[in-house]
C-alpha positions, -999 to +999 in steps of 0.1 A: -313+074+387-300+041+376-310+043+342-291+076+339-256+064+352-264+033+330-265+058+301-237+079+314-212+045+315-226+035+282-217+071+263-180+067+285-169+032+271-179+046+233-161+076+239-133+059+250-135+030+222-134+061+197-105+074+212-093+038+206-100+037+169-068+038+145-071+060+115-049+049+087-018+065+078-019+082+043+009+095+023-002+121-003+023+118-046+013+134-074-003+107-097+015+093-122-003+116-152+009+148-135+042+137-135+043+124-172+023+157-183+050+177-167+081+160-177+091+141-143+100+107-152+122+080-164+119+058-192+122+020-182+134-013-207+116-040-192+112-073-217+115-050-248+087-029-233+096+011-227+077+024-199+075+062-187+079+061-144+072+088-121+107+106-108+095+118-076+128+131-064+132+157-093+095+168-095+100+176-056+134+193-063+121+214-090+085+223-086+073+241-055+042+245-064+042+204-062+054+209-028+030+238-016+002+211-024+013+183-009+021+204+024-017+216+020-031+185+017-012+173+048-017+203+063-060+196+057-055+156+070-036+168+100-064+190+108-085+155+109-060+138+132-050+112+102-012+096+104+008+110+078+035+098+058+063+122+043+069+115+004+103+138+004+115+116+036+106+084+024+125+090-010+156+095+009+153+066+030+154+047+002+184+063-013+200+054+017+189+019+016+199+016-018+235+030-010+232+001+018+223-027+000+249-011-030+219-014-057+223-052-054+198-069-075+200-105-063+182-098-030+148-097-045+153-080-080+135-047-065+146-029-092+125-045-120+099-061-094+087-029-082+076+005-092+088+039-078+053+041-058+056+006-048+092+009-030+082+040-016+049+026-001+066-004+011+093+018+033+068+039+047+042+015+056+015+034+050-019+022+046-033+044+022-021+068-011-037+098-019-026+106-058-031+142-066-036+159-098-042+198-105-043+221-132-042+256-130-065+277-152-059+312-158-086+339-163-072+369-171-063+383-136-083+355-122-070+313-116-090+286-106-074+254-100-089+216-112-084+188-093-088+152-083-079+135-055-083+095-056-071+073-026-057+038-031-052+010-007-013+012-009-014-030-007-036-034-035-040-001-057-074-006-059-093+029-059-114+036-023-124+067-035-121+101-052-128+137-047-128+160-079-139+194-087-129+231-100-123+257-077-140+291-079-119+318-097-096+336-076-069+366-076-044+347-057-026+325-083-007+301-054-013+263-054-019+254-021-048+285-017-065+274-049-065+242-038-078+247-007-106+268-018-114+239-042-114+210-021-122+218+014-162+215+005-156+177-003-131+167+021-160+154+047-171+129+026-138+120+014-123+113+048-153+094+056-145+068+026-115+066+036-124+056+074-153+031+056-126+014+039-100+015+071-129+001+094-139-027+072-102-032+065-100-044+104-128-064+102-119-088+074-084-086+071-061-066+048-054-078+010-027-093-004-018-120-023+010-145-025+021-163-054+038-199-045+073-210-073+090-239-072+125-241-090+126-267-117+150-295-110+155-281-072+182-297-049+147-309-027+134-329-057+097-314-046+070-298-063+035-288-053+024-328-056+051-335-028+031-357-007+036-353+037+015-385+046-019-380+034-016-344+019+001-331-010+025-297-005-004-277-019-031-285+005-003-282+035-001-247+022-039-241+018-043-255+057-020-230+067-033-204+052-070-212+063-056-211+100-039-179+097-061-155+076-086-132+083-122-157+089-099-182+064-102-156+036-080-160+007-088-176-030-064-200-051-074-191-093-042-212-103-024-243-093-003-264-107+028-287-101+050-258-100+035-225-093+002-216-072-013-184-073-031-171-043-050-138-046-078-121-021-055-129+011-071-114+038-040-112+068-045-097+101-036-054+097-018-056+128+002-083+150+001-087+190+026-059+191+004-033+178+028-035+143+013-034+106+018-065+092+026-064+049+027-092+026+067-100+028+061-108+066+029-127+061+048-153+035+080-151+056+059-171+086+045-193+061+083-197+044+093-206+083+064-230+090+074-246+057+114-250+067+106-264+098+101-306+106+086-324+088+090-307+058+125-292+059+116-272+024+142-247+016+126-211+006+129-179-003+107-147+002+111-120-027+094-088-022+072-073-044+055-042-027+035-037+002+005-064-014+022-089-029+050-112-021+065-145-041+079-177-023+102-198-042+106-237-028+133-258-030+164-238-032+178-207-013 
């Protein structure tokens, strides 16, 4: 009798601990080849360099069948009790940030710093992308649609997994049918990558990395070599960031007097509130600790996406 309630408690607490678990939110854009292959973009001059970006506002505003598949492969997450992020709402919360801050570059040169995908990740928060490409094949009466379906951590853009295949020919010819008849078979083992990768994520700590500028000549007169007693401004740095990552987690593959590069940053996914925690607020409370006694170091935190963030010493 005992050993079944034991068993009884025991199957409670996991059901309630799986209740507990936080799936990540996900925010489904076409990838950046559908949107070039179909003529939605803008041409960038960056450095001399001409570079085609994804214009997600007129590929929503002019292709429904764009629509239709994004709404089915929210419609399929949903189903699976996954967070989700809307790509239409999150372009125009932007718009109305950018009418706010009145396009102003000097606040962290967003403009050139970041792509389309970036600014749009970094508003929503969300933890992971799900880029979607499809191409519709015609059969004589008969379509059958091709697609693949890659997630990316939205911090780091590195690839947790794919799902890709060709639908079986059908008499409907609508996206979001052909695409569910196509995709549904492999969304399983999709999701399950995706939990994998969320699951571990909480474990060791989200990516990102921070990359450490001084300004030449700066009203401070420091540099990385600044010595505080029996440290230099570098290993103060490195200190902190071993007492506030993820099991210490992070790797330094540059340094020098004037800039530090710090890459593999593993940060808490959430703080004490319950709130996700990006790159621009991790380097903010290392920007803080750094103002503060007894190193009264002027900084600045530019944004640079969800992932990365820069923090320029010596000058505001």
């Amino acid at each position: 009798m005992k050993k079944s309630i034991f068993t009884l408690a025991l199957a409670l607490v996991a059901l309630v601990a799986s209740a507990q678990i936080k799936k990540p939110a996900l925010m489904v854009v076409p990838s950046d080849v559908w949107c070039i292959s179909n003529g939605y973009y803008t041409e960038v001059e960056n450095m001399g360099i001409t570079t085609k970006m994804p214009n997600y506002k007129q590929a929503l505003q002019e292709n429904m069948g764009l629509k239709l598949a994004i709404a089915k492969i929210n419609d399929l997450m949903a189903e699976r009790e996954f967070p989700l992020e809307s790509l239409e709402q999150m372009i125009k919360n932007l718009e109305q940030q950018h009418m706010e801050d009145n396009m102003t570059t000097s606040k962290a040169g967003n403009e050139l710093a970041e792509s389309p995908l970036d600014e749009v990740a970094r508003v929503a928060k969300c933890d992971i992308i799900l880029e979607l490409s499809w191409e519709v094949k015609d059969f004589g009466p008969k379509h059958s649609i091709s697609y693949i379906l890659e997630a990316r951590d939205a911090y780091t853009a590195k690839s947790i997994g794919a799902a890709a295949g060709t639908g079986a020919q059908s008499f409907s010819a609508d996206v979001d049918v052909l695409l569910e008849e196509a995709i549904v078979a492999n969304m399983d083992n999709f999701n399950n990558r995706l939990l994998d990768h969320f699951t571990e994520m909480q474990t060791i700590g989200r990516e990102i990395s921070i990359d450490i500028k001084v300004f030449a000549n700066n009203a401070a007169g420091i540099d990385l070599e600044t010595e505080f007693g029996d440290d230099e401004l570098i290993d103060v740095i490195e200190n902190w960031l071993q007492l506030n990552t993820v099991q210490g987690r992070f790797t330094m593959p540059y340094a020098s007097e004037n800039i530090a590069n710090f890459t593999q940053v593993r940060i808490p996914v959430y703080d004490e509130r319950g709130r996700a925690i990006d790159a621009n607020g991790f380097a903010k409370s290392l920007a803080k600790f750094l103002k503060k006694e007894p190193y009264n170091i002027p900084a600045k935190v530019l944004v640079k996406g969800l992932g990365r963030a820069v923090i320029i010493l010596g000058e505001k």
